[in-house]
C-alpha positions as CSV (number, residue, x, y, z in Angstrom):
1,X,31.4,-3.0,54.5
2,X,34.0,-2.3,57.0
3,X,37.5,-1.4,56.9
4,X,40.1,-4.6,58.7
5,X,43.0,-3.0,61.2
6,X,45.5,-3.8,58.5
7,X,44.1,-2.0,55.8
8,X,43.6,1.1,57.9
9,X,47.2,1.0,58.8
10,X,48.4,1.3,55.0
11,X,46.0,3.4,54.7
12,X,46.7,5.9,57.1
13,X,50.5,6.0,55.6
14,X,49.3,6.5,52.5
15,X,47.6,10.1,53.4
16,X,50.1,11.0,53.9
17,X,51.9,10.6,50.4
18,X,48.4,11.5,48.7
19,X,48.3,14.7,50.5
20,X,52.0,15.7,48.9
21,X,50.8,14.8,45.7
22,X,47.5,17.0,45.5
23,X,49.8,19.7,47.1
24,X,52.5,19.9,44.4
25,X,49.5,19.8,42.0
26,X,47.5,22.6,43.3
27,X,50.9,24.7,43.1
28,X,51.7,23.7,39.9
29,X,48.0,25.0,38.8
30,X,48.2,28.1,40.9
31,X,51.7,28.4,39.1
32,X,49.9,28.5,35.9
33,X,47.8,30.7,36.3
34,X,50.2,33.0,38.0
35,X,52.4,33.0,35.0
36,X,49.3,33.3,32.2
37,X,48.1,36.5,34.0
38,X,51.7,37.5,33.8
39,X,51.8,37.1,30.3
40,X,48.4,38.4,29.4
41,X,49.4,41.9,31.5
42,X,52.5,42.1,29.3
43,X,50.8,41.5,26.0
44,X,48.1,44.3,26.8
45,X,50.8,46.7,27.7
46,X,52.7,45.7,24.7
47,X,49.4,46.3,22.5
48,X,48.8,49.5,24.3
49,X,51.8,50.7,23.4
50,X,51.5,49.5,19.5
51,X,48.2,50.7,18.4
52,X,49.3,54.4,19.7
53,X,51.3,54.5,16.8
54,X,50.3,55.0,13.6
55,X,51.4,52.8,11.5
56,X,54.0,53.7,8.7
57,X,51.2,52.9,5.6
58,X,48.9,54.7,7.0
59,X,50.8,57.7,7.7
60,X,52.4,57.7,3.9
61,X,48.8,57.9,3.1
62,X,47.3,60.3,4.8
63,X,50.2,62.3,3.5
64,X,50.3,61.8,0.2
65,X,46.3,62.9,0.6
66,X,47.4,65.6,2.0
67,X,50.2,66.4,-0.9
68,X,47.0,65.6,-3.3
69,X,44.6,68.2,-1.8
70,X,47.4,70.6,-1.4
71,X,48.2,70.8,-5.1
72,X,44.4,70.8,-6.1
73,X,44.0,74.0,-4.4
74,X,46.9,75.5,-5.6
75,X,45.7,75.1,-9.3
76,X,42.2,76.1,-8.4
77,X,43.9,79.3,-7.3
78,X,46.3,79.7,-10.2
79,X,43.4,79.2,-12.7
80,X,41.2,82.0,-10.4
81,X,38.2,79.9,-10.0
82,X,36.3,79.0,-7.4
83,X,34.8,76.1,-6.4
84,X,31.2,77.3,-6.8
85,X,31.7,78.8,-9.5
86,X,33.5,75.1,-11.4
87,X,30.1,73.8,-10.2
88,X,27.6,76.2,-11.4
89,X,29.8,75.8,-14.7
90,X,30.1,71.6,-14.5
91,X,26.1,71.8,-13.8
92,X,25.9,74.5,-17.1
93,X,27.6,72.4,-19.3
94,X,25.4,69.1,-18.2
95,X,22.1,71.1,-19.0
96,X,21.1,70.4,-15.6
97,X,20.3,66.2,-16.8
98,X,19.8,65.6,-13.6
99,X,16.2,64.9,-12.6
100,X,14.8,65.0,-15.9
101,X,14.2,61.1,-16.2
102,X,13.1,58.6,-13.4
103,X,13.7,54.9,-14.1
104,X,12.0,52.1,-12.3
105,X,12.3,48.5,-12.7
106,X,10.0,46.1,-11.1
């Protein structure tokens, strides 16, 4: 199949026209993609800037444990015990239970 002289000659103004269309959609694509990497950069530095700081529960937290520990110690101190000593008196007053009994289930 062959192509007549006067459809070549539409043709040939017609490149033209198709050749301004794929243009303006390749930069609309390469826009695209210019702005997403845009966006992704700022979201990572915007996330690398968020997870250095601790966040305001967790700090509470980790303070009040702190507080917690803190006033443990001090009464351990006030009562003039040690902490081996609480244990070889916890383990005293148990009568050493522990591995007295084995239980097994089939």
């Amino acid at each position: 199949m062959s192509i007549r002289s006067i459809d070549m000659q539409v043709l040939i103004q017609k490149v033209g026209e198709v050749a301004k269309v794929q243009q303006t959609h390749q930069l609309e694509s390469s826009n695209r993609q210019q702005e997403s990497a845009q966006q992704i950069g700022q979201q990572t530095q915007i996330d690398a800037k968020t997870v250095s700081q601790p966040l305001r529960n967790e700090h509470t937290n980790v303070h009040e444990k702190q507080e917690k520990e803190n006033k443990e110690k001090k009464s351990r101190t006030k009562k003039g015990k040690s902490n081996k000593t609480e244990k070889k008196e916890n383990n005293e007053k148990d009568g050493n239970k522990q591995g007295n009994h084995l239980d097994v289930t089939i």
